[in-house]
SESE-59024 format. One record per residue (C-alpha): residue number from 0; residue in three letters; x, y, z. Coordinates in nm, 3 decimals, decimal comma. Last residue first. Layout:
residues N
+------+------+---------+---------+---------+
| resi | resn |    east |   north |      up |
+------+------+---------+---------+---------+
|  NUM |  ALA |       X |       Y |       Z |
...
+------+------+---------+---------+---------+
end
This chain:
residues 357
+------+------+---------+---------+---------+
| resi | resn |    east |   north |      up |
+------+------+---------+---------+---------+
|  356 |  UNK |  -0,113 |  18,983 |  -4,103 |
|  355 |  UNK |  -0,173 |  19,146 |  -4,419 |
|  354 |  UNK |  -0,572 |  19,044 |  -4,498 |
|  353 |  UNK |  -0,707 |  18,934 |  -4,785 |
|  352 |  UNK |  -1,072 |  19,024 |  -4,839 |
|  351 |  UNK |  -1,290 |  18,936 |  -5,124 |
|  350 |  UNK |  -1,407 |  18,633 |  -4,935 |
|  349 |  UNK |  -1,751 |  18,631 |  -5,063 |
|  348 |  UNK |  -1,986 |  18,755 |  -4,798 |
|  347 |  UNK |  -1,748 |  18,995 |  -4,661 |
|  346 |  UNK |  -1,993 |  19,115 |  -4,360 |
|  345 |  UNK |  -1,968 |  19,539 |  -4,410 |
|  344 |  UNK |  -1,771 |  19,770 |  -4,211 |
|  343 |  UNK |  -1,407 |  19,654 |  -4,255 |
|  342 |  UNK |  -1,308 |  19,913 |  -4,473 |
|  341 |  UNK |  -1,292 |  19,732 |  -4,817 |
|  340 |  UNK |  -1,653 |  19,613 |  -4,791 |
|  339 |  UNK |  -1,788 |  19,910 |  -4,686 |
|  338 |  UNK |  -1,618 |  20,079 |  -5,002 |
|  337 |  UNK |  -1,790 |  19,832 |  -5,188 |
|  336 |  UNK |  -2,146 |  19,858 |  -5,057 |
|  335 |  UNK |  -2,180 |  20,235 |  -5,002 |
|  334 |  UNK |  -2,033 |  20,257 |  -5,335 |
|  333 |  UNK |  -2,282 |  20,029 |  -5,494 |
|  332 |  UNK |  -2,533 |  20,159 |  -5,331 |
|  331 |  UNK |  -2,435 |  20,527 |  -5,487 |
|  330 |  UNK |  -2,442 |  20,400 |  -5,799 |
|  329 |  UNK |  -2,812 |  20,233 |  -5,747 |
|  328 |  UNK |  -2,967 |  20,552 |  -5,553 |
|  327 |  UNK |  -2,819 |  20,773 |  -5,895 |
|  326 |  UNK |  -2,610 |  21,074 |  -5,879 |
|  325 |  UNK |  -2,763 |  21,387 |  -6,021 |
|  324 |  UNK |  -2,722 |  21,525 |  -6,382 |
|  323 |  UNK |  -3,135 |  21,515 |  -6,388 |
|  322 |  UNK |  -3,070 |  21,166 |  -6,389 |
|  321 |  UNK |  -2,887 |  21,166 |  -6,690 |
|  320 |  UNK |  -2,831 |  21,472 |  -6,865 |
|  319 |  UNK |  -2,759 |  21,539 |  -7,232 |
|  318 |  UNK |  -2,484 |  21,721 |  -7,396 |
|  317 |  UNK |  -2,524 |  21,820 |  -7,782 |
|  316 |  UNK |  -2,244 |  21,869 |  -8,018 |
|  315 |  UNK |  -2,250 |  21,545 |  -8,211 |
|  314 |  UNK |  -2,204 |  21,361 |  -7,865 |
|  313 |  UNK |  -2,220 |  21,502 |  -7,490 |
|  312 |  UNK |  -2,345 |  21,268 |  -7,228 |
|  311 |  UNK |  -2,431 |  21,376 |  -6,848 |
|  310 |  UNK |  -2,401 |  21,371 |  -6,486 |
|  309 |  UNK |  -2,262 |  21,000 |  -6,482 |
|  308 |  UNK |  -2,188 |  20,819 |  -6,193 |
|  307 |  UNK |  -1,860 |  20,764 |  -6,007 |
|  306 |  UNK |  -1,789 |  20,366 |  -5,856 |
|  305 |  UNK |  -1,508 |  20,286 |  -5,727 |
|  304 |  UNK |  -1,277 |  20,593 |  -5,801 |
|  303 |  UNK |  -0,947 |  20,395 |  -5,819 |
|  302 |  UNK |  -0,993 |  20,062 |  -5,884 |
|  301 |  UNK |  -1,265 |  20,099 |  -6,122 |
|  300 |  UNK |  -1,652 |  20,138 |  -6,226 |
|  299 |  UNK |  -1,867 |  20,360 |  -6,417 |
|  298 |  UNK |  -2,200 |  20,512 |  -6,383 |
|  297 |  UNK |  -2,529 |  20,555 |  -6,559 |
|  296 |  UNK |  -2,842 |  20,651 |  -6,458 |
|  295 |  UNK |  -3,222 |  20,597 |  -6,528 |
|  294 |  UNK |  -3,174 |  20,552 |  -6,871 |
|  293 |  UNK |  -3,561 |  20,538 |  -6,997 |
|  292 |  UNK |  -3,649 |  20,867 |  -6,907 |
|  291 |  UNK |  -3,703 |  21,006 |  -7,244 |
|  290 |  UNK |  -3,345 |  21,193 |  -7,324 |
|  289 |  UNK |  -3,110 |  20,972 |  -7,146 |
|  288 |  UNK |  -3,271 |  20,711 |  -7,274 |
|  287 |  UNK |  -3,225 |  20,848 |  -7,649 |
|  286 |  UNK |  -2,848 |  20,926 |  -7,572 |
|  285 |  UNK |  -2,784 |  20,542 |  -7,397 |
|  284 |  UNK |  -2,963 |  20,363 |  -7,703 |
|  283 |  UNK |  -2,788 |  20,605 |  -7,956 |
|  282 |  UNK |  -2,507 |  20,482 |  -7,806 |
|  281 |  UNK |  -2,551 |  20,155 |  -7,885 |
|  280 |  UNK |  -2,446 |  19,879 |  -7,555 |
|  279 |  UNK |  -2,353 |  19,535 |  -7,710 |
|  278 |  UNK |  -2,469 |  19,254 |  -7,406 |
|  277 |  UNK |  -2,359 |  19,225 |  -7,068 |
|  276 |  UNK |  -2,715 |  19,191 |  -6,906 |
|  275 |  UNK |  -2,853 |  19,226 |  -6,567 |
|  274 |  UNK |  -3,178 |  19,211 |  -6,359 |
|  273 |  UNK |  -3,153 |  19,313 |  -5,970 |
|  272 |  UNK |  -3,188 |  19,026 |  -5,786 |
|  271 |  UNK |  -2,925 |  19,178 |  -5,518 |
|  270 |  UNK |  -2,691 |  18,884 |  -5,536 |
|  269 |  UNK |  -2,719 |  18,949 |  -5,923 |
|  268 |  UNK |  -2,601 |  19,300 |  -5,865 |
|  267 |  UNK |  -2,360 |  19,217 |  -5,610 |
|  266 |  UNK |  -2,162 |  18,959 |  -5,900 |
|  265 |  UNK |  -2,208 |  19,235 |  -6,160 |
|  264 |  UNK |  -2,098 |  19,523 |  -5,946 |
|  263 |  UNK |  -1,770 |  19,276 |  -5,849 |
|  262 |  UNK |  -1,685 |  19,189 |  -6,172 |
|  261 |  UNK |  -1,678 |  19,541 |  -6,305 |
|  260 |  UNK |  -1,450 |  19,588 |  -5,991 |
|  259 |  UNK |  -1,237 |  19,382 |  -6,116 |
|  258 |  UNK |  -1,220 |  19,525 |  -6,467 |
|  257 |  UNK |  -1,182 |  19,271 |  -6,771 |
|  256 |  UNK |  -1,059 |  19,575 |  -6,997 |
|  255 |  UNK |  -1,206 |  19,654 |  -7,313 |
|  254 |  UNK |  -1,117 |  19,514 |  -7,658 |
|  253 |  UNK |  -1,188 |  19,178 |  -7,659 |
|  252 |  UNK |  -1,534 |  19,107 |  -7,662 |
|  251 |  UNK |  -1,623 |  19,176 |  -7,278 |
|  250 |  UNK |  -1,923 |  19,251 |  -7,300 |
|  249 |  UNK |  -2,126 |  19,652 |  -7,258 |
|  248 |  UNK |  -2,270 |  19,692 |  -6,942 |
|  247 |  UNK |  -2,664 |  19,663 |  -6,873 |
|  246 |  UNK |  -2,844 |  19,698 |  -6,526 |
|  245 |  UNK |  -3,197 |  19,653 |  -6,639 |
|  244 |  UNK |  -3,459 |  19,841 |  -6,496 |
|  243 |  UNK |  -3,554 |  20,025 |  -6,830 |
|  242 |  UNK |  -3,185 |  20,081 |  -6,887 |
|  241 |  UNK |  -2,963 |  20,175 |  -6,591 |
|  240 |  UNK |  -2,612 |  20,140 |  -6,760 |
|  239 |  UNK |  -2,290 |  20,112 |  -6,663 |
|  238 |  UNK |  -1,950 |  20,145 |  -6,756 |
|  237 |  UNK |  -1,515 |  19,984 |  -6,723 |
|  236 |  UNK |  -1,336 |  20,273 |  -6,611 |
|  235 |  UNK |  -1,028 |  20,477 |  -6,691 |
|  234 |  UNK |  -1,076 |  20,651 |  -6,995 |
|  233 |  UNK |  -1,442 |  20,537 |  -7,001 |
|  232 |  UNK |  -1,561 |  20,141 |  -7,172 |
|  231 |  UNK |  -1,668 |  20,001 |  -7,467 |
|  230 |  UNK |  -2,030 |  20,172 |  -7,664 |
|  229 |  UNK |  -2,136 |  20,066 |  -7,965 |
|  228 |  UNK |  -2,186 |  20,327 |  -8,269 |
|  227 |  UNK |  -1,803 |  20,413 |  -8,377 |
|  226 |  UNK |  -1,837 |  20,173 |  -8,678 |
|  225 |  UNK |  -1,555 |  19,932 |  -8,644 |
|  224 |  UNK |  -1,343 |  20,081 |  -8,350 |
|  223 |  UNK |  -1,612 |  20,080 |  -8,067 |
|  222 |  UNK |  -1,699 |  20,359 |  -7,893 |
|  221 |  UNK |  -1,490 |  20,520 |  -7,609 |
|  220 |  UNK |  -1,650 |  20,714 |  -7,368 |
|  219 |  UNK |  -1,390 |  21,018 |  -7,213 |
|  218 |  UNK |  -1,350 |  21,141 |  -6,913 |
|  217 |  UNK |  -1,377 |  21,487 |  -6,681 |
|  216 |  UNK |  -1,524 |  21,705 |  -6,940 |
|  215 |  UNK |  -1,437 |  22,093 |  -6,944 |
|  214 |  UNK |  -1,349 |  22,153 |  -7,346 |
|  213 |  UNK |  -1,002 |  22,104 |  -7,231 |
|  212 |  UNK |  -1,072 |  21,806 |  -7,045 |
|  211 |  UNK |  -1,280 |  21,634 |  -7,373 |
|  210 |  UNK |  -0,924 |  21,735 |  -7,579 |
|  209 |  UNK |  -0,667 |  21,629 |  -7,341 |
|  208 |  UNK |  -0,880 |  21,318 |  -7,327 |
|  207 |  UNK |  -0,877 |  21,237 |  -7,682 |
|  206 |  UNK |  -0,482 |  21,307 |  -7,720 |
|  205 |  UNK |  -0,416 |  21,070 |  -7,408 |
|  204 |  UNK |  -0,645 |  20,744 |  -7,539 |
|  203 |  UNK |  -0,334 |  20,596 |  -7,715 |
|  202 |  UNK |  -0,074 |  20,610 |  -7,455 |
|  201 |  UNK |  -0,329 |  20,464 |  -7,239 |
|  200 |  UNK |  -0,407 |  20,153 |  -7,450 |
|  199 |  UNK |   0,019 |  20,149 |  -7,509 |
|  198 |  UNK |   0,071 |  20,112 |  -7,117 |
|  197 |  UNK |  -0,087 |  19,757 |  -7,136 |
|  196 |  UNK |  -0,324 |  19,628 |  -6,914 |
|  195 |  UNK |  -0,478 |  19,336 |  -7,135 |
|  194 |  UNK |  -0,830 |  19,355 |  -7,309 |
|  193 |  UNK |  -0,800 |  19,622 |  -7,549 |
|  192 |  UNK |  -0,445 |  19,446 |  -7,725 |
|  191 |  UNK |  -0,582 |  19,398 |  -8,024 |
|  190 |  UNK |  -0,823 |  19,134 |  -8,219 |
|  189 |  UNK |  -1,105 |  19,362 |  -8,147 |
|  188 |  UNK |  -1,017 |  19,725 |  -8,171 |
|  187 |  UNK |  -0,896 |  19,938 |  -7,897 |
|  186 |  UNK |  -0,877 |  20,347 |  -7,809 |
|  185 |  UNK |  -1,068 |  20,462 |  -8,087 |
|  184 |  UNK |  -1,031 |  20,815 |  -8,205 |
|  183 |  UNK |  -1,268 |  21,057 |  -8,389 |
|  182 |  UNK |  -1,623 |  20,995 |  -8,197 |
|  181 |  UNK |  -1,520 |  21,008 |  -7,835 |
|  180 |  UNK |  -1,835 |  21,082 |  -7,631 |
|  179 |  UNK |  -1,751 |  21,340 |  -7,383 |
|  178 |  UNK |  -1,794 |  21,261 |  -7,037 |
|  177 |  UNK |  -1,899 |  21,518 |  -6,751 |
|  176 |  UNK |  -1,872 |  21,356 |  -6,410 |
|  175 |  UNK |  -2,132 |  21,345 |  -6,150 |
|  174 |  UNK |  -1,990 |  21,428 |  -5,754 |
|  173 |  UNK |  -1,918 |  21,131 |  -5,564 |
|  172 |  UNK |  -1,555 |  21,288 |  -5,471 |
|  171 |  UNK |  -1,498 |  21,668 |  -5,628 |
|  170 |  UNK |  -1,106 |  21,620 |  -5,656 |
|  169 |  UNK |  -1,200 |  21,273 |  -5,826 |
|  168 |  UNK |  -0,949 |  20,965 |  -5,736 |
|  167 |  UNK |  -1,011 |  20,981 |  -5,355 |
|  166 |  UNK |  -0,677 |  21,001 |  -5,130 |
|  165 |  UNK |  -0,347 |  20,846 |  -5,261 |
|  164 |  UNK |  -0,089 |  20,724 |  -5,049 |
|  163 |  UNK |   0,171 |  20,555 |  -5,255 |
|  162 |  UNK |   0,317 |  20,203 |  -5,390 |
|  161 |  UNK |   0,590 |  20,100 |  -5,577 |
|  160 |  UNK |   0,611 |  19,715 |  -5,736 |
|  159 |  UNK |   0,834 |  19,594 |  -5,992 |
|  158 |  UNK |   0,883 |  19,315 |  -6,265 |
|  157 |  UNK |   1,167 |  19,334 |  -6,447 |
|  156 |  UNK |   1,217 |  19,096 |  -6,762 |
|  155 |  UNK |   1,532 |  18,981 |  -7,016 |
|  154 |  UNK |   1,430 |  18,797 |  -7,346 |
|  153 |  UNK |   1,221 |  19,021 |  -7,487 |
|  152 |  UNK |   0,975 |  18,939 |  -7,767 |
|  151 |  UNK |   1,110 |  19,005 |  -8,104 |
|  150 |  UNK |   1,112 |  19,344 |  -8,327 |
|  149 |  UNK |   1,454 |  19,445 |  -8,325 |
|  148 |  UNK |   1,668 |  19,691 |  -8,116 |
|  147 |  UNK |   1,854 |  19,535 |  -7,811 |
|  146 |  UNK |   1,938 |  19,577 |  -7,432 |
|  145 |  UNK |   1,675 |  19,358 |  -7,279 |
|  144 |  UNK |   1,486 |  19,546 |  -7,007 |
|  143 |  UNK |   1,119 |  19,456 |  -7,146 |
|  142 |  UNK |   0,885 |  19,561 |  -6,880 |
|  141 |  UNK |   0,643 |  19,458 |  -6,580 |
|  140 |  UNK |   0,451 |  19,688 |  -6,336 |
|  139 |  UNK |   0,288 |  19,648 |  -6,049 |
|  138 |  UNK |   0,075 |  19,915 |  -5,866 |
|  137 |  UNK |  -0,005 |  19,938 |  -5,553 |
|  136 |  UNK |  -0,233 |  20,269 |  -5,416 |
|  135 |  UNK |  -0,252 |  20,318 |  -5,045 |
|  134 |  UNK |  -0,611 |  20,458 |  -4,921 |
|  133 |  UNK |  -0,768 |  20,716 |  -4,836 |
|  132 |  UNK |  -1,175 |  20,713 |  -4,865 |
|  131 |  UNK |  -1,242 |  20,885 |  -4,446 |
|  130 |  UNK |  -0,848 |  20,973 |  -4,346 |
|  129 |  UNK |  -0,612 |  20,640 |  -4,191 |
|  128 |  UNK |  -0,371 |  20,698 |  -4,489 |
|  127 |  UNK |  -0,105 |  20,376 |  -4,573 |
|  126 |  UNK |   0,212 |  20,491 |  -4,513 |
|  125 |  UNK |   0,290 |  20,335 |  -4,187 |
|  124 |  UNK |   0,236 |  19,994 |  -4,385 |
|  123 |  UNK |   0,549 |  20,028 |  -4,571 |
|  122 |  UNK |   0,685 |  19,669 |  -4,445 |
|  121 |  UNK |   0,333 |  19,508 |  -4,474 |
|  120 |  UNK |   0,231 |  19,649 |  -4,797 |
|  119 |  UNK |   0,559 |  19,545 |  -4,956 |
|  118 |  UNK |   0,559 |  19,160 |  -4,759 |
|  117 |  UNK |   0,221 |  19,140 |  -4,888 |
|  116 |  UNK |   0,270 |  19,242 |  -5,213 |
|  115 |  UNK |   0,559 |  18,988 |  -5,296 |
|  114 |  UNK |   0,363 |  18,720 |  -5,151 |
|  113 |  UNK |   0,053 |  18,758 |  -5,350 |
|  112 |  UNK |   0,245 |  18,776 |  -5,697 |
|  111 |  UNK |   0,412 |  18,479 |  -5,556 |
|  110 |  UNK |   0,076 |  18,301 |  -5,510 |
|  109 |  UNK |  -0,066 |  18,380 |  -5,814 |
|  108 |  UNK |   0,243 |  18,277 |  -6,000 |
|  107 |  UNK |   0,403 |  18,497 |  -6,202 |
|  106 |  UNK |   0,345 |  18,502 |  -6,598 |
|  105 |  UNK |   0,683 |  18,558 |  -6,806 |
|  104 |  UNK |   0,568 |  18,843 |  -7,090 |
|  103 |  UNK |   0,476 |  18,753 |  -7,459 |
|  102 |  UNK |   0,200 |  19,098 |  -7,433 |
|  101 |  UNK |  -0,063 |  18,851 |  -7,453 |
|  100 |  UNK |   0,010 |  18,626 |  -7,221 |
|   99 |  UNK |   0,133 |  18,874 |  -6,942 |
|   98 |  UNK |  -0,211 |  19,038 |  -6,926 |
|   97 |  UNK |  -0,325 |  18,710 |  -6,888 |
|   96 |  UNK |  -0,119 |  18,683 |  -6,607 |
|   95 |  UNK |  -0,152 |  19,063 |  -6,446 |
|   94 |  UNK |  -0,527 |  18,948 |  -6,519 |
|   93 |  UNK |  -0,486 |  18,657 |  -6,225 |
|   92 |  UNK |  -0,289 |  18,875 |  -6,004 |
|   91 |  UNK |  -0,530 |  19,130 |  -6,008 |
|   90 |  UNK |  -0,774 |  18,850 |  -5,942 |
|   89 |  UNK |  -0,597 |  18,730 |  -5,659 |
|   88 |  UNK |  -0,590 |  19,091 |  -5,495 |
|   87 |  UNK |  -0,923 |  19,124 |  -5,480 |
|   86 |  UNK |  -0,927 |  19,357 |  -5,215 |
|   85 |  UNK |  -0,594 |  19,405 |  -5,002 |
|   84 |  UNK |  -0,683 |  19,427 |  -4,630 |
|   83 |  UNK |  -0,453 |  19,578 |  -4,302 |
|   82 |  UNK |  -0,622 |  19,528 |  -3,993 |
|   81 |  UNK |  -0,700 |  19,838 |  -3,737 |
|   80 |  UNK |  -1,063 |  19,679 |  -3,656 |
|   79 |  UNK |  -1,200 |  19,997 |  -3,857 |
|   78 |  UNK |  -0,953 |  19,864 |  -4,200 |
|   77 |  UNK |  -0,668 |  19,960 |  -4,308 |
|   76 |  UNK |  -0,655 |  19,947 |  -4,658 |
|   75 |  UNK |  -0,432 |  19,854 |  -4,921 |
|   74 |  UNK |  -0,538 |  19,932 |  -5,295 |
|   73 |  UNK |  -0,503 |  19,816 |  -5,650 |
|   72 |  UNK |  -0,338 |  19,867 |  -5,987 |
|   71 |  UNK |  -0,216 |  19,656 |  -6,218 |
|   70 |  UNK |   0,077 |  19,722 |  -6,531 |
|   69 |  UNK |   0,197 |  19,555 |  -6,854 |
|   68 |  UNK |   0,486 |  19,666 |  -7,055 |
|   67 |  UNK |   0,631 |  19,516 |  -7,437 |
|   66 |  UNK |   0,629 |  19,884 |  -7,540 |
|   65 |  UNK |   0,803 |  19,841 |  -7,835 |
|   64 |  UNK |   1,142 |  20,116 |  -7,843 |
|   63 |  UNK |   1,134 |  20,162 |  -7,476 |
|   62 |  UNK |   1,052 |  19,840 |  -7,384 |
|   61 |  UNK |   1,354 |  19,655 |  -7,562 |
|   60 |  UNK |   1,612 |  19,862 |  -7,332 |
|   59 |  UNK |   1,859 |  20,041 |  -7,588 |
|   58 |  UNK |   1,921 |  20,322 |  -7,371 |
|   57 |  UNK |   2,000 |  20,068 |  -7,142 |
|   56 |  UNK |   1,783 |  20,089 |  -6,858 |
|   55 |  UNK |   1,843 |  20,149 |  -6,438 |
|   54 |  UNK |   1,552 |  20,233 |  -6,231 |
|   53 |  UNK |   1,534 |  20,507 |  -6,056 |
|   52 |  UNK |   1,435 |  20,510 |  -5,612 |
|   51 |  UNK |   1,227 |  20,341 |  -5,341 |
|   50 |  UNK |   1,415 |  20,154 |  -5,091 |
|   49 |  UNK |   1,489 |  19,763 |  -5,154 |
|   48 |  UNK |   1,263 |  19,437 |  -5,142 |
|   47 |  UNK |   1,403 |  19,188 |  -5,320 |
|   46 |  UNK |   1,329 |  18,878 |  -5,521 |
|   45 |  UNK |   1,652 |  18,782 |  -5,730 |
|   44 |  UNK |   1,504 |  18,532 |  -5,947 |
|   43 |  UNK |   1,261 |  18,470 |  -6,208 |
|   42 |  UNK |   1,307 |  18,211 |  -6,520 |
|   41 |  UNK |   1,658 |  18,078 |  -6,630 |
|   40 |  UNK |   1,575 |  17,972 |  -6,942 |
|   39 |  UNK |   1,477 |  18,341 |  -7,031 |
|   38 |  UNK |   1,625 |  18,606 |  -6,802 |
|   37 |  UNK |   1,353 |  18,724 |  -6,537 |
|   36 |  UNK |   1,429 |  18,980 |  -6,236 |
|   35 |  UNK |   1,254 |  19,055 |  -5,913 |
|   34 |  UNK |   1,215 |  19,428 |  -5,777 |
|   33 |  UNK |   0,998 |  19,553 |  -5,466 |
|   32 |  UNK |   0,967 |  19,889 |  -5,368 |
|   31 |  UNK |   1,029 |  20,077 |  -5,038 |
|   30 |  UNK |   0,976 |  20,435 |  -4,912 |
|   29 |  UNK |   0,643 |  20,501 |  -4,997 |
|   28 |  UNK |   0,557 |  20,739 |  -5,317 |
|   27 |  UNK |   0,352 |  21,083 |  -5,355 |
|   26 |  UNK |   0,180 |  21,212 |  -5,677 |
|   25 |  UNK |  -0,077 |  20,910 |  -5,787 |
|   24 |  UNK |  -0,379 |  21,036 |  -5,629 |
|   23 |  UNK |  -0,393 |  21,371 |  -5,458 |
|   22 |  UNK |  -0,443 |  21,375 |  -5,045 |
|   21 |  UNK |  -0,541 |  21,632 |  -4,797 |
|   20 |  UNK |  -0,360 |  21,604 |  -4,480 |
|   19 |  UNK |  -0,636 |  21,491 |  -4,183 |
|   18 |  UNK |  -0,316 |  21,291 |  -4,068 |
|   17 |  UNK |   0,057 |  21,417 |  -4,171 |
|   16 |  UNK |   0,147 |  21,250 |  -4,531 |
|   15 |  UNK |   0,473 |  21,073 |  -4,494 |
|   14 |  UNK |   0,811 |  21,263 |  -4,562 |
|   13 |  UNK |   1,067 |  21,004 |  -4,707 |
|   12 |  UNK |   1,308 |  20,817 |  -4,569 |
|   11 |  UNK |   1,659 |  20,879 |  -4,658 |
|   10 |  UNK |   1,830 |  20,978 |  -4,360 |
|    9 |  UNK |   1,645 |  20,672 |  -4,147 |
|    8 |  UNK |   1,780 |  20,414 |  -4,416 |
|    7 |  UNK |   1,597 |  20,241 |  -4,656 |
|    6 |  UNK |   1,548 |  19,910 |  -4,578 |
|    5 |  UNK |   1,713 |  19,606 |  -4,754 |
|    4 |  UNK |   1,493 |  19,313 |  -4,766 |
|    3 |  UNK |   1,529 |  18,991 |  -4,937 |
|    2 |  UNK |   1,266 |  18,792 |  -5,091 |
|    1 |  UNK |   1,232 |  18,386 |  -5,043 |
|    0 |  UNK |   0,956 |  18,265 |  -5,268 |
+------+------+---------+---------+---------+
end
């Protein structure tokens, strides 16, 4: 894939965060971003790499009115050698596909996908943070642009790319979140759209979380849309459980996200014999072990924070701890063992790491 570069000039770059500066997530853009366009039966085209600024949509632009939009979201690194790594990239790629499927999007190749963030991350790499847990945030995005109003796939397609420095996804860090068991709305149902990265999930879980943050919880716990008793996944974070020393997560059915990171707990966990099961999660399972001893913590697991455990519960009015509301030895291995990863510290046993040369 041949991409074309136009830099943004010197008077219209903007100011990078100064070292040791405290960083938010998801409030401060690089300079660049990449754009390539799709028009059906002519496929992709136009790969380019210009500087940072709107987009241009007809009012009558076919994601607006459906939301026929897909999105990923993953980090660049520099790592203690002074390399540049992406983690997992491929399988970002991979779901942006699948993602792509179901919403009646063009796929991209893996290897384009791959191409197109490498030459972003390497052409903006003076943005990416050197602090302790910084990092620079990628997302991709792809949406509807044709001009039209009916109910039909759309035949025109722009997939983009910004990126940012963020710093760690929590204000407190590691510290135990609060999560409120959602027992009103559902955020996916089986058969849906759960499973693919879609803006509408998110649109849909906003109300409940304005709610549990206003009441002073930091995330929400879906249950399932059927009979509100199995538990799917946080706001923004695939979950864990530490049941009678089994490391259980709820399957994926459907209707919660295929989370990379997910993947990679799983995969360590086995590496680490540690016994696990993806199997239907109740949530009067996780509230009664959270009660007698038998949840020993709980923690959940993305892109952005990593891994964050669980303080506590709260459903039908009553919050419970876990762990004494303390983080857990296992979450916080898991961290340890990730973040290492990502930084250059630990052996990369299975290849997770693709550099930016």
């Amino acid at each position: 894939m041949q991409i074309n570069v136009t830099q943004a000039p010197e008077n219209r770059r903007r100011q990078k965060p100064k070292d040791g500066e405290k960083l938010g997530f998801g409030n401060r853009f690089s300079d660049h971003m990449f754009l390539m366009d799709y028009s059906q039966g002519t496929g992709w085209r136009d790969a380019r790499i210009v500087p940072y600024g709107p987009l241009s949509l007809a009012p009558s632009a076919m994601v607006l009115h459906y939301g026929q939009e897909i999105f990923e979201g993953m980090k660049a690194y520099y790592a203690r050698d002074g390399a540049i790594c992406l983690f997992r990239p491929d399988r970002n790629a991979e779901r942006m596909n699948r993602s792509a499927a179901r919403m009646c999007l063009p796929e991209i190749p893996v290897e384009d996908q791959l191409a197109a963030l490498r030459a972003l991350v390497r052409l903006d790499r003076e943005w990416i943070p050197r602090g302790e847990g910084a990092s620079l945030y990628i997302r991709p995005t792809m949406i509807g642009t044709e001009e039209g109003l009916g109910v039909r796939p759309s035949a025109e397609v722009l997939f983009f790319i910004i990126t940012g420095p963020v710093g760690a996804y929590y204000a407190r860090g590691f510290d135990p979140v609060r999560i409120l068991v959602e027992e009103r709305y559902v955020r996916a149902a089986k058969g849906g759209v759960g499973e693919a990265k879609t803006g509408g999930n998110y649109a849909a879980s906003l109300l409940a979380a304005k709610n549990a943050k206003a009441q002073g919880f930091d995330q929400v716990l879906w249950l399932d849309a059927e009979r509100r008793s199995f538990v799917e996944e946080v706001g923004t974070m695939n979950i864990f459980f530490m049941l009678r020393g089994e490391l259980v997560t709820p399957p994926l059915a459907g209707s919660i996200l295929p989370g990379v990171t997910r993947d990679t707990v799983l995969t360590l966990a086995r590496e680490w014999k540690i016994p696990v099961a993806e199997r239907p999660v109740g949530i009067d399972e996780v509230l009664k072990g959270a009660v007698d001893g038998t949840l020993s913590e709980a923690f959940g697991s993305g892109t952005a924070a990593v891994i964050s455990p669980v303080g506590s519960f709260s459903c039908r009015g009553q919050e419970v701890a876990v762990n004494g509301g303390k983080a857990g030895d296992l979450a916080a291995r898991f961290f340890r063992e990730i973040s290492g990863i990502q930084y250059g510290e630990i052996e990369d046993r299975h290849r997770w790491i693709h550099r930016v040369e």
